[in-house]
C-alpha positions in Angstrom: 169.0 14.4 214.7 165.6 12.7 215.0 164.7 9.1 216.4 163.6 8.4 212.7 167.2 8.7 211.5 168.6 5.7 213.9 166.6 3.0 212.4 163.9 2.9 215.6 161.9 -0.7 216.0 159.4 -1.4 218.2 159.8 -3.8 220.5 158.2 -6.6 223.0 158.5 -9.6 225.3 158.3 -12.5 222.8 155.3 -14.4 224.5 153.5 -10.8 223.8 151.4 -10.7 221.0 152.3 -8.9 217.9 150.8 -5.2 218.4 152.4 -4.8 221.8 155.0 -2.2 221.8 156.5 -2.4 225.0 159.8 -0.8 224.3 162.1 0.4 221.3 165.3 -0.3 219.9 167.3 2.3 217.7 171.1 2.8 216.4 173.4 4.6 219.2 173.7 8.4 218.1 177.5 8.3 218.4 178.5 5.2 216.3 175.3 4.0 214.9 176.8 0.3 214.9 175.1 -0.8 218.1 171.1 -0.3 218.9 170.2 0.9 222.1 166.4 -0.4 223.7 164.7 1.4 226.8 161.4 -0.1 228.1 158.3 1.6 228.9 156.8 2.2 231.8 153.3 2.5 230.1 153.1 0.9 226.7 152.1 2.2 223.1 149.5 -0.7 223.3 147.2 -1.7 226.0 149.9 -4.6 226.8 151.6 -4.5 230.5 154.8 -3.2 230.6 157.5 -6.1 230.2 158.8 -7.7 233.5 162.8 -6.6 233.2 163.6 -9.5 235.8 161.8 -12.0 234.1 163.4 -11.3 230.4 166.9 -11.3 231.3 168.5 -13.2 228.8 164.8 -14.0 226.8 164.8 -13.6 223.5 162.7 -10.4 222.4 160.8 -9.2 218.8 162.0 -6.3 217.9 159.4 -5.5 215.4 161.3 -7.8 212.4 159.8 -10.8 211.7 163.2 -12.4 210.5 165.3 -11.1 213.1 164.6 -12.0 217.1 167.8 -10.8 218.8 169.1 -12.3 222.0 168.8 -9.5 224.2 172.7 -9.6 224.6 173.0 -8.1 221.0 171.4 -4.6 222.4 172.1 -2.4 225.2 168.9 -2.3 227.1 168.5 -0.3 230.2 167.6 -2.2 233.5 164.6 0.0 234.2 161.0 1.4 232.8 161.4 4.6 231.1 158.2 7.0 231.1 156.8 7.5 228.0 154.8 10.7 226.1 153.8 10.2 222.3 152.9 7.1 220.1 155.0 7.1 217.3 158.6 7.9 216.6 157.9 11.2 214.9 156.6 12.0 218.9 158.1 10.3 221.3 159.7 11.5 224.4 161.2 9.3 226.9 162.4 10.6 230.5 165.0 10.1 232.2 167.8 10.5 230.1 169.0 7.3 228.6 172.4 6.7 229.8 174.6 3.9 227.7 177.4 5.6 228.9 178.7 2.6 230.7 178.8 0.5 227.6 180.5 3.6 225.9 177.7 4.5 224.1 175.0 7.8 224.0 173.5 9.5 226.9 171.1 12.2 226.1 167.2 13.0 225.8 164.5 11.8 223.1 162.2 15.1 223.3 159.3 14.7 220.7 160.9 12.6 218.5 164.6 14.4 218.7 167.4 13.1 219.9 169.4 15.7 222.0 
């Protein structure tokens, strides 16, 4: 399966400006019901990573202009994950991203793949 397949959206702090992408949301692998979001540790733009304490409970752009979900609607990780690649046809994210304790995926994006 590739990242493409789960409906992938960049996303950002909302105070950021629009070209940011600090992090990415996408459908879980497993149920594709619920997105997922990680945060990068270096992002695709030249915008500092978000600051996970601060943003707790702030409302986020996910890369739809009519949509800003409350970050209670998607399982984000409490922690920077390290980014390769700059687009989702190449991205690779490590660690692992675990949403196993929501009941939810826990595998590798390698170059775009989900595995």
């Amino acid at each position: 399966m590739r990242l493409t397949d789960l409906e992938p959206r960049w996303c950002r702090d909302f105070d950021a400006p629009e070209h940011a992408r600090q992090g990415l949301t996408f459908l879980c692998p497993c149920c594709k019901t619920t997105r997922l979001g990680v945060w990068f540790d270096v992002p695709v733009s030249d915008h500092p990573p978000i600051d996970i304490a601060k943003e707790r409970g702030a409302r986020l752009d996910c890369d739809r202009p009519d949509h800003q979900p409350e970050l209670a609607e998607v399982h984000f990780g409490g922690k920077h994950w390290h980014r390769t690649g700059d687009s989702f046809e190449t991205l690779s994210l490590t660690p692992s991203i675990d949403c196993s304790h929501f009941g939810h995926w826990h595998g590798f994006l390698t170059a775009g793949a989900i595995v």
